[in-house]
C-alpha positions in Angstrom: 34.8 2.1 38.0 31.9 0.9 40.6 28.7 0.8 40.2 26.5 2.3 43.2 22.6 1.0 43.6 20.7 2.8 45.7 17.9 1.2 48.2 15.3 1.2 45.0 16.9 -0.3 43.1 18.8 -3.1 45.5 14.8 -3.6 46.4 13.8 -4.2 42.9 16.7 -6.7 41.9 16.5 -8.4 44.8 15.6 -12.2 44.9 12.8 -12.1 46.2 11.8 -8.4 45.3 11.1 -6.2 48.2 8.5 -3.5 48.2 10.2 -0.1 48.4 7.9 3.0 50.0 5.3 4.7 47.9 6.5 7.6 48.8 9.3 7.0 47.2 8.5 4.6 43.7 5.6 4.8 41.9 3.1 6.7 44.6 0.3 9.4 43.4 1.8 12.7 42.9 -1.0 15.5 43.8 -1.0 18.9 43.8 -2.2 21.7 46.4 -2.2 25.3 45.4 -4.0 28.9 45.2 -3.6 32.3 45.7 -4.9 34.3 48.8 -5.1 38.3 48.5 -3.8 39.7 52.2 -5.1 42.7 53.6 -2.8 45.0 55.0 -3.1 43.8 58.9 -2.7 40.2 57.6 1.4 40.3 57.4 2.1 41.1 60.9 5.0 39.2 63.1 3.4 36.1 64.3 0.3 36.3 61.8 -0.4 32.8 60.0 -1.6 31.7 56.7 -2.9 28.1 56.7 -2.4 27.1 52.5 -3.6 23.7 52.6 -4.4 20.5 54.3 -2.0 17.6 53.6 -2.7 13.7 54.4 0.4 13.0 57.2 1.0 10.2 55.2 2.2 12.5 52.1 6.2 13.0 51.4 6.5 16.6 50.0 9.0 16.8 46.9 8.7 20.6 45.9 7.1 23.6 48.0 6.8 26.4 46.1 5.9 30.1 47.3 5.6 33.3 45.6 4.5 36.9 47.3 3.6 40.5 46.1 5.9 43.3 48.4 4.3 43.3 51.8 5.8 46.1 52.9 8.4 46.7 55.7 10.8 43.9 56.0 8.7 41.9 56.2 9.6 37.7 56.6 8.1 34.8 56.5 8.4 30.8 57.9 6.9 27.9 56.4 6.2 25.2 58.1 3.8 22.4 59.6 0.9 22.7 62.0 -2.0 20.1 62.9 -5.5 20.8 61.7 -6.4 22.0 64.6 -4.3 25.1 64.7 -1.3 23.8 66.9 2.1 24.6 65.6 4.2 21.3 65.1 7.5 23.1 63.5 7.2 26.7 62.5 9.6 26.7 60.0 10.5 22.9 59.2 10.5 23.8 55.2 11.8 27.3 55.0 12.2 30.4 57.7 12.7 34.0 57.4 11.9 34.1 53.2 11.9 37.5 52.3 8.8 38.5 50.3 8.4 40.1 46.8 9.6 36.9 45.7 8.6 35.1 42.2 7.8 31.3 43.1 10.7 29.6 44.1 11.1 26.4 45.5 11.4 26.8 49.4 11.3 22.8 50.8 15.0 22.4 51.1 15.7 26.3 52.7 16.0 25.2 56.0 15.1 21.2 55.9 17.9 19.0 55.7 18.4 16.8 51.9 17.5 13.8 53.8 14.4 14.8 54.9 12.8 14.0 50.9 11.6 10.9 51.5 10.1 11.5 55.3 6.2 11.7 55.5 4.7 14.6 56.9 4.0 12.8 60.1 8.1 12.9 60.9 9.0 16.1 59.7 6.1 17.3 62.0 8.0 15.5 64.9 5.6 12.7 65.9 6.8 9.3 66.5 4.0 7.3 64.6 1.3 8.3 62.2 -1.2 10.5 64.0 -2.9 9.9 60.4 -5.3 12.7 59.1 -4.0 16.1 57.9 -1.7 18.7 58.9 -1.7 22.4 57.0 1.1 23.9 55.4 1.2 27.0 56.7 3.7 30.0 56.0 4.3 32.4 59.8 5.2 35.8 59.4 8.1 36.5 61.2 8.8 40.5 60.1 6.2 42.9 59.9 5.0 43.3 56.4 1.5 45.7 56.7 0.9 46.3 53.2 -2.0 44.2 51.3 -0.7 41.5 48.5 -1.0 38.2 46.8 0.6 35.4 48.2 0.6 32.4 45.8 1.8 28.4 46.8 2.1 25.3 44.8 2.6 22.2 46.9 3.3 18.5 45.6 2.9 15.8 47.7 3.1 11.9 47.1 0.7 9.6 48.6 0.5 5.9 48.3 
């Protein structure tokens, strides 16, 4: 039988201790969510929904989306953009969700396990900490046409 420590815990027992990430052991867990009502010319291909600002410092644990029927086929991506409007990765978290969906978790669709502990700041590509915010933001990438509620619940971990 072995016995497998991972990195926090190798940290913690080590002589002398060393610090692991907050983003990873005992950082702030915080919340961003809502509800936005869509009209009907607001699920078009290529139309965007900005749901929240996040620090770029923040790890992202759970991503949770939820929509009324839009109509059509209608699909969407989620993904990263800065706060000034400029897409970083379309669909980073999650691409071509089908709406009419009860919440469900949607961080892991198309990002890989590994990516849990990564701030935003590296899922979004850069190679340092711009620092700031970036906005979750969901892309429609299937005509939808028909007006509905889209609803999000984000967790993010800051230190």
């Amino acid at each position: 039988m072995t016995t497998k420590n991972t990195d926090l815990v190798a940290n913690f027992e080590a002589i002398p201790q060393v610090a692991n990430s907050a983003s990873e052991l005992a950082g702030v867990l915080r919340t961003a969510h809502g509800s936005v009502e869509l009209a009907a010319g607001d699920s078009t291909d290529n139309d965007i929904v900005m749901l929240a600002p996040i620090p770029s410092n923040a790890s992202l644990p759970t991503l949770f989306v939820g929509s009324d029927t839009f109509g059509g086929s209608c699909t969407f991506n989620v993904g990263i953009y800065t706060s000034a409007g400029v897409v970083k990765d379309e669909d980073v978290f999650a691409s071509a969700v089908a709406d009419a969906g009860a919440m469900a978790d949607v961080r892991y669709e198309a990002a890989d396990l590994n990516t849990g502990s990564k701030q935003l700041w590296e899922l979004a590509g850069d190679s340092s900490d711009p620092g700031g915010y970036f906005y979750i933001a969901i892309t429609f990438s299937a005509t939808g046409g028909t007006a509905g509620t889209l609803n999000w619940n984000i967790s993010y971990v800051v230190n």
